[in-house]
C-alpha positions as CSV (number, residue, x, y, z in Angstrom):
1,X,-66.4,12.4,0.0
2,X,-69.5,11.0,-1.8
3,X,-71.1,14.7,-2.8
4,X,-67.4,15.5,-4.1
5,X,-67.2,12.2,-6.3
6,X,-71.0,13.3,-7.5
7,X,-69.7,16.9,-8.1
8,X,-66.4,16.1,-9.9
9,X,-68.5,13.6,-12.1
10,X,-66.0,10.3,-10.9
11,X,-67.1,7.8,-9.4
12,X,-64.2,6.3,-7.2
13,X,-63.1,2.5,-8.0
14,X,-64.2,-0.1,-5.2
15,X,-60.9,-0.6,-2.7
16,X,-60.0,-3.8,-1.6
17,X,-58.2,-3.9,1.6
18,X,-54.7,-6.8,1.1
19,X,-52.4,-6.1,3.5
20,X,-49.7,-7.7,1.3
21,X,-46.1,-7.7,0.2
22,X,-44.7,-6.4,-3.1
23,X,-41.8,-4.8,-4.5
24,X,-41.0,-1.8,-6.1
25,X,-38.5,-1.3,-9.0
26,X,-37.8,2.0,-10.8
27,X,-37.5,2.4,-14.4
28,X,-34.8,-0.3,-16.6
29,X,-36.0,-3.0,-13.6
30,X,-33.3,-1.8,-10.8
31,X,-33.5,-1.4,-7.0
32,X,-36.5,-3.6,-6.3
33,X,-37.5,-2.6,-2.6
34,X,-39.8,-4.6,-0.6
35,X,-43.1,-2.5,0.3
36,X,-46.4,-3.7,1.4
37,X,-49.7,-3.2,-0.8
38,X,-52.3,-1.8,1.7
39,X,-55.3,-1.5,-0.8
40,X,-55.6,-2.2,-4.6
41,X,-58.5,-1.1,-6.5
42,X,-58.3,-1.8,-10.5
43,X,-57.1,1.8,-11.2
44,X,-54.5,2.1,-8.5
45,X,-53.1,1.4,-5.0
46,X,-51.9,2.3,-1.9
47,X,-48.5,1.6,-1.1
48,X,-46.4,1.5,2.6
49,X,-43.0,2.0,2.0
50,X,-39.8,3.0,4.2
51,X,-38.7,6.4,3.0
52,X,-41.4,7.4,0.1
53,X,-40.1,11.0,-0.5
54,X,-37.1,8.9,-2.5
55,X,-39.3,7.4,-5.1
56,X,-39.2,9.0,-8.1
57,X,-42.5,9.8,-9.6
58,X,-42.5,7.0,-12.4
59,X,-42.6,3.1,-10.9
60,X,-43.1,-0.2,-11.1
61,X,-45.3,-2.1,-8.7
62,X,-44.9,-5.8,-8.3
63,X,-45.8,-8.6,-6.3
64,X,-42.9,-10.7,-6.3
65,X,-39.4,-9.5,-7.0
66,X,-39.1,-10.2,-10.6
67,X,-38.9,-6.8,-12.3
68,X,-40.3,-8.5,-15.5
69,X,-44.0,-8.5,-13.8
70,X,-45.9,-5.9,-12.0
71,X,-47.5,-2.6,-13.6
72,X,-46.5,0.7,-14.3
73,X,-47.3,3.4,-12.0
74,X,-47.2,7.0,-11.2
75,X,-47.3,8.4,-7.8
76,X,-50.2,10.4,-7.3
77,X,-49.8,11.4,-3.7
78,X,-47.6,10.7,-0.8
79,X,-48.8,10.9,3.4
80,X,-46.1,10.0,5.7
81,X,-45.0,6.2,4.8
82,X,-47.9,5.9,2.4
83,X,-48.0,6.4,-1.3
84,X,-51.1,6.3,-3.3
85,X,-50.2,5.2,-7.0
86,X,-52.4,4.8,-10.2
87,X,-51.9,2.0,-12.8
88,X,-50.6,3.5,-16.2
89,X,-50.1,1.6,-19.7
């Protein structure tokens, strides 16, 4: 993984390993579901969540249910319950 980071010229953002709950709302703040945030990093995270295939690709990642806070995401890949997100303005 490191010679690919040095090949594609990125270097990947330090993870930090949290293990902690947070909700999910979609677009216009509706249908918060609970997920739990697995890693954060300040570009992105990863996400478990019941069912991911039914996210849409556009999100809003939160760390408690008030659909007023969190950031906006977009779903960058998805492996079994796990979603992998990255923070967009």
């Amino acid at each position: 993984m490191a010679l690919l980071s040095k090949l594609s010229g990125k270097k990947r953002e330090t993870r930090k390993s949290v293990s902690q709950p947070g909700w999910i709302t979609l677009e216009g703040g509706f249908a918060a579901r609970q997920c739990v945030v697995k890693d954060l990093s300040t570009t992105g995270a990863k996400v478990m969540i019941d069912d991911p295939n039914s996210l849409p690709a556009k999100l809003r990642l939160a760390f408690s249910r008030d659909a007023r806070t969190g950031r906006r995401c977009e779903v960058v890949w998805r492996r079994g319950n796990s979603v992998g997100v990255k923070f967009v303005r």
